[in-house]
C-alpha positions as CSV (number, residue, x, y, z in Angstrom):
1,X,34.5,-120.1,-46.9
2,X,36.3,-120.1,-43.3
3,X,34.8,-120.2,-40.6
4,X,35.9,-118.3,-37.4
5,X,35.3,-119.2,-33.9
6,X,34.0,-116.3,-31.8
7,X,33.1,-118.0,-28.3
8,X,32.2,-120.8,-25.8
9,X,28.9,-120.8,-24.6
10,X,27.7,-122.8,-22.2
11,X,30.0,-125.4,-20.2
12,X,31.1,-129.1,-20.1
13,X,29.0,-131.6,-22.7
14,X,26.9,-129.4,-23.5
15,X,28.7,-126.5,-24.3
16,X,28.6,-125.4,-28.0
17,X,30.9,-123.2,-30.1
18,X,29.9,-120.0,-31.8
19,X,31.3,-119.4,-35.3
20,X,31.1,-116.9,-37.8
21,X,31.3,-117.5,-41.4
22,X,33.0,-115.7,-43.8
23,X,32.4,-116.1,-47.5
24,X,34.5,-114.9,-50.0
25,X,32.9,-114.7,-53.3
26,X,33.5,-113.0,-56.8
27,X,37.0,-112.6,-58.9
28,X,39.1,-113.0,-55.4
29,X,37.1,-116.1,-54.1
30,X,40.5,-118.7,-53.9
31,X,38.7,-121.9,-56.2
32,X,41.2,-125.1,-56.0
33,X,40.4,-128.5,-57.8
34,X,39.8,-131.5,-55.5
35,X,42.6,-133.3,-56.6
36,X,44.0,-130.1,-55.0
37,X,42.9,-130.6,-51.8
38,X,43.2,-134.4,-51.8
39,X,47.1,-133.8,-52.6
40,X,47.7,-130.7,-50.0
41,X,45.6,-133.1,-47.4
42,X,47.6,-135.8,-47.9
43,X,50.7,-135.0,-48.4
44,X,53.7,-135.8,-45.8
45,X,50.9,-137.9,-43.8
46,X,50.7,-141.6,-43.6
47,X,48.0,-141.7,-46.2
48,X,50.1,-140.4,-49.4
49,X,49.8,-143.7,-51.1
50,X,45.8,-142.4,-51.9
51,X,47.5,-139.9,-53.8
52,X,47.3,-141.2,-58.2
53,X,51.2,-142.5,-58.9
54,X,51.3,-139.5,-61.6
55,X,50.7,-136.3,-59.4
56,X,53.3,-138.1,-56.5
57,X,55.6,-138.5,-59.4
58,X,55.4,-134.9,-59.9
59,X,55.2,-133.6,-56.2
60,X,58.8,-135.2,-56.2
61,X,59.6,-133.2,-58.4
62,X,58.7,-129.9,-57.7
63,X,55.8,-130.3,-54.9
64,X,52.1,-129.8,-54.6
65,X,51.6,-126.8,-56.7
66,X,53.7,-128.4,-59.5
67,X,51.9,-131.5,-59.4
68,X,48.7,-129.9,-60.0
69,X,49.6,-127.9,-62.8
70,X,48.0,-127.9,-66.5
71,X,44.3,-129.2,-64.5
72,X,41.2,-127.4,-65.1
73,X,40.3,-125.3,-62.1
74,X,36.9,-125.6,-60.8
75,X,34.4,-123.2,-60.4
C-alpha cells in the first residue's frame, strides 16, 4: 500500500492533506517479513541495538537483504 499525497486543502491548523491510496495486490504485491522492516527501519540509526544479535551479525556481513535470508515470507 502507498499512499500518495494529492493536495492541501484548507489553511493553517486546520488544514488537512488529501491522499490517494494505491494498493497493490496479487502475484506482484511486494510482501516483506516484519523482522524485515524492523531491520531496514533500524538500520544505520541510533536504535540498531533493537535489532536480534544474529541478524546484526549477518547485516555485517553482507547487509539487510543477507540478514534476512532463509525466513519464511509472510503473506
Amino acid at each position: 500500500m502507498d499512499r500518495v499525497p494529492e493536495k492541501l486543502s484548507g489553511r493553517g491548523p486546520a488544514a488537512y492533506l488529501l491522499q490517494d491510496w494505491v494498493i497493490h495486490r496479487g502475484k506482484g504485491a511486494a510482501r516483506v517479513s516484519q523482522t524485515f522492516k524492523d531491520i531496514a527501519r533500524y538500520y544505520g540509526t541510533d536504535k540498531e541495538h533493537l535489532i536480534k544479535k544474529k541478524f546484526r551479525q549477518r547485516m555485517d556481513r553482507g547487509g539487510i537483504r543477507y540478514a534476512n535470508a532463509g525466513l519464511k515470507w509472510s503473506s
